[in-house]
N, C-alpha and C positions, 0 to 999 in steps of 0.2 A: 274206774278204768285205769287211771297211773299207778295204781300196783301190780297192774299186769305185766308195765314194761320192766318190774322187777324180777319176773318168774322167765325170760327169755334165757336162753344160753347164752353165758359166758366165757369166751374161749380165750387161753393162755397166749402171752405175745411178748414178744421183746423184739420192739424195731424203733426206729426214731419218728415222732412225730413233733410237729409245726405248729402253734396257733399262731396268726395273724391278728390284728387288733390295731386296725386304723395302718401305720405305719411302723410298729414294734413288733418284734417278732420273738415267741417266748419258744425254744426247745425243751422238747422232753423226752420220755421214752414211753411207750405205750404198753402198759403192762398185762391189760384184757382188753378183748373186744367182744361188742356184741352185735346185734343186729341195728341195735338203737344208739352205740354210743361206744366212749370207748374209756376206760381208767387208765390214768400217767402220772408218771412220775417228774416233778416238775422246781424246779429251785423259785419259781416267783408263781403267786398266788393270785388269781381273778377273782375279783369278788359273783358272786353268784349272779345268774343273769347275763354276766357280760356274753354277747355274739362276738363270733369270729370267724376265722377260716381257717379248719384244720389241715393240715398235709399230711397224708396217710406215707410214710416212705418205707416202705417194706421194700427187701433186696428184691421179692419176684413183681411187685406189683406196684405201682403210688395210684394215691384218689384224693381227692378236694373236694370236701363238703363242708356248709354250712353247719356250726353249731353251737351251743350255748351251756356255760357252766353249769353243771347241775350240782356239783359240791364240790368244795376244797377245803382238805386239810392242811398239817402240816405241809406237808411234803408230795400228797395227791391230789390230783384233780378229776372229776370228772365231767365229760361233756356230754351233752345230749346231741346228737345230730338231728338236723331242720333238712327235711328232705324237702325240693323243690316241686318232684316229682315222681312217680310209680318206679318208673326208670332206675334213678337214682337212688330207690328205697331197696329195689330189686340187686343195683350193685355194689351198693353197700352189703348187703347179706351175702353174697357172691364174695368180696372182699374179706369180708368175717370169716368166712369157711377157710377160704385160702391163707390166712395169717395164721391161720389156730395152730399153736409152737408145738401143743400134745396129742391133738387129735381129738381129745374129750374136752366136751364143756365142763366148765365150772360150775357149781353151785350154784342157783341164783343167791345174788346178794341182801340183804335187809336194806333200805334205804337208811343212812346214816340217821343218829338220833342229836337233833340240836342241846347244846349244851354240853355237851360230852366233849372228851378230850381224847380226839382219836390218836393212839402212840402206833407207828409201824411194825409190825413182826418182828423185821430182821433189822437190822446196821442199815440203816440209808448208805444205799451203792456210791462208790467213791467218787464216781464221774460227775457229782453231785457237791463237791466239796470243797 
């Protein structure tokens, strides 16, 4: 059943996102989202596992959900979101739709392969630096 959450749409994003974590608060940029979750680009690193509280801050919309590292590289993260509720699972995907920077999904992704040394595409963005 958890390879399914890998074949969902993936849609293109660049807005700032929030994780929460007890009383620290890490910034990033959120570079996809999905209906389940969402990939960012992040200067500090959560080990897998950690829950927190993302802040979705897109210029037309912001959301606060519950979620949990699903993997982190160098320089990405991503979280799985913990819906509380149907509600919330409904405006989370309502959310996803509304952020999407292209219009078109993305590829579903492969889930990462442990051991590997994942190097980024491009030049980590300067704001990062």
């Amino acid at each position: 059943m958890r390879d399914l959450l890998y074949r969902l749409p993936r849609f293109t994003a660049d807005f700032p996102v929030d994780v929460i974590v007890g009383e620290l608060a890490f910034l990033g940029i959120c570079k996809n989202i999905s209906e389940t979750g969402i990939r960012g680009e992040f200067r500090h690193r959560l080990p897998v596992g950690t829950e927190g509280l993302l802040r979705l801050n897109h210029p037309r919309d912001s959301m606060e959900l519950r979620a949990s590292v699903a993997y982190a590289n160098q320089q990405q993260m991503a979280f799985h979101f913990l819906f509380r509720s149907e509600s919330e699972r409904k405006r989370a995907c309502e959310f996803a739709q509304m952020a999407n920077l292209t219009g078109a999904p993305l590829r579903a992704a492969a889930p990462p392969v442990r051991g590997l040394r994942y190097m980024p595409a491009t030049p980590p963005d300067k704001r990062f630096r």
